[in-house]
N, C-alpha and C positions, 0 to 999 in steps of 0.2 A: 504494500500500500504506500502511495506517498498522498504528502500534503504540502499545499501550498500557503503557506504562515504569511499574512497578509495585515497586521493589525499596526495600529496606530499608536501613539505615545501612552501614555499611562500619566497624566498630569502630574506631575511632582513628583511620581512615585519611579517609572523607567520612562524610557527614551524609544522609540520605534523599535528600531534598533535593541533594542536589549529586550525589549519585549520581546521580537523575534527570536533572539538567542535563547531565552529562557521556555517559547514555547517548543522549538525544536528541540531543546535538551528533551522535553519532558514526549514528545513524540519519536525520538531516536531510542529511546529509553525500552519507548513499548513496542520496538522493533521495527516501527517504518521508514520510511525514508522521509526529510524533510529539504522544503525550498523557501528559502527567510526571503522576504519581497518586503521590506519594512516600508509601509504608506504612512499619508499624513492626510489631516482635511483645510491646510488654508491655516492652519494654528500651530501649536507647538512641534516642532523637529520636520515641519515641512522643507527646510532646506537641506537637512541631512536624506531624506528623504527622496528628493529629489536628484540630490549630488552620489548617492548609492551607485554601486557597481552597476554596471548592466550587463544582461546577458550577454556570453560570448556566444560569436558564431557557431563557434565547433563543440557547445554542448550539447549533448544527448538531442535526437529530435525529438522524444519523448516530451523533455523538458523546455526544448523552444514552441514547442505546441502548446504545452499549459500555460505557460506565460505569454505569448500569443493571445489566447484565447480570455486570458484574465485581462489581457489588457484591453481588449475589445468591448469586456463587459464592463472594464471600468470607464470606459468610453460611453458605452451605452447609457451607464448609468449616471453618469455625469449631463451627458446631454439629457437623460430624462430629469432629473432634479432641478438642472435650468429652465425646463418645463413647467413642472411644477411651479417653481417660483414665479416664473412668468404669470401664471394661473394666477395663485395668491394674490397678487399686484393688483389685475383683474377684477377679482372677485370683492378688493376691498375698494379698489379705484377706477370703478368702470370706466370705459373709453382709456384708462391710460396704456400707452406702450411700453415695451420693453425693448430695451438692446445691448447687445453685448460688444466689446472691442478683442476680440481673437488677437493673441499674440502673434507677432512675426517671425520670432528670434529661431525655432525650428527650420524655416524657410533659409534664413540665409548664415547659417551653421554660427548662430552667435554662440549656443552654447557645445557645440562642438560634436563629431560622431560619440555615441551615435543616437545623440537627441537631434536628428532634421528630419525634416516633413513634419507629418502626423504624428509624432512618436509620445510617447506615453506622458511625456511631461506638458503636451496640447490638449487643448478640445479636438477632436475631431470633425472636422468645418461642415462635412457631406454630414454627419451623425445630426449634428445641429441643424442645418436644411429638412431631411427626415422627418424630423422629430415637429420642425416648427418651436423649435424652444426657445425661440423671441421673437417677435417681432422686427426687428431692426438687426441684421448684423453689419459691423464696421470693419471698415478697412484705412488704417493711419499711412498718411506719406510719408513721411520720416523727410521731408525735403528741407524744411527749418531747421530741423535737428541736425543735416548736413551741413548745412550754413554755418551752425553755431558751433559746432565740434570736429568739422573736417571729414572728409571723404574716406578717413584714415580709420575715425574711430566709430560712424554710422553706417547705414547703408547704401544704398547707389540711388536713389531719387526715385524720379521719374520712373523710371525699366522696372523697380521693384511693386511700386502703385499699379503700374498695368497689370503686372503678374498676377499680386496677391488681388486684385479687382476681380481677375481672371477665373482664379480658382473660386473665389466665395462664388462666385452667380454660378459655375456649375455646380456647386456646393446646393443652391439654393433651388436650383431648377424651376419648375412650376411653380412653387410652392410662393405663398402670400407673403412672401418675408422683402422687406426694404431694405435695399442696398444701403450703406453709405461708405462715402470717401468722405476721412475727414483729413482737410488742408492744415497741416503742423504752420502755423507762422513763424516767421523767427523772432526771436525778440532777445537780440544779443548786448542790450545795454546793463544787463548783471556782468558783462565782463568786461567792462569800462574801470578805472582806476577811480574810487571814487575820494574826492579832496578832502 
């Protein structure tokens, strides 16, 4: 038998991470096999969490198919929870809408292989279209932020806007959801010397 140990910090008490370790000791224990995938929700040790090993290539396919398949549902279930909320919003502030801003940084390997594309540490853009799990999805230029910090240390402008524009609308397909591009302005007089 194996198991895939999946849980979250423990408030004050352990850390993802050591929760992990402590639930696999006690599953090693009663002779299964165990695979530590320490998550977070947006709160405590989400960044250890995030910054965790990832799968190698060359493990078991057994085990790239269960993580795989975990990460799909944790996709699933993400986009369905953004639903949800959306609902919620709704149901207390009729007519209002909802939207979300999707991160880039997968797209253009800011945080490095092998979190690019869709990869576990995204929304899933198509899951979110599916789903309808807001209203509004956005899409940022990042072109002021070129401006203000260099070609060196942002993204590429223009060519990335068309891109990521690209993928949400086939993200969105049919489906009743409102684009948007939102225009980064620059506003570089915070790095002015001030007297």
């Amino acid at each position: 038998m194996r198991a895939l140990l999946c849980p979250a910090s423990l408030k004050g008490v352990l850390s993802a991470t050591e929760a992990a370790a402590a639930l696999a000791s006690g599953v090693r224990a009663a002779g299964a096999e165990a695979v530590e995938l320490p998550t977070a929700d947006g709160g405590e040790g989400t960044a250890d969490a995030m910054y965790a090993k990832a799968l190698n290539h060359d493990a078991p396919l057994k085990e790239r198919r269960l993580l795989y398949y975990g990460a799909k549902f944790g996709q699933l279930w993400s986009a369905k929870q953004l639903r949800h909320s959306s609902e919620l919003v709704r149901s207390v502030l009729p007519g209002m809408q909802t939207e979300t801003l999707p991160t880039d940084h997968g797209f253009f390997n800011a945080w490095g292989p092998p979190h690019i594309g869709m990869s576990y540490r995204l929304l899933d853009l198509f899951e979110l279209g599916e789903q309808q799990s807001v209203d509004q999805l956005s899409v940022e230029d990042w072109l002021g932020l070129n401006h203000m910090y260099g070609p060196a240390t942002t993204w590429t402008g223009a060519q990335s806007f068309g891109y990521l524009n690209a993928i949400m609308r086939s993200a969105i397909g049919e489906n009743e959801i409102l684009q948007r591009g939102l225009i980064t302005p620059s506003d570089d007089a915070w790095l002015l010397e001030s007297n």
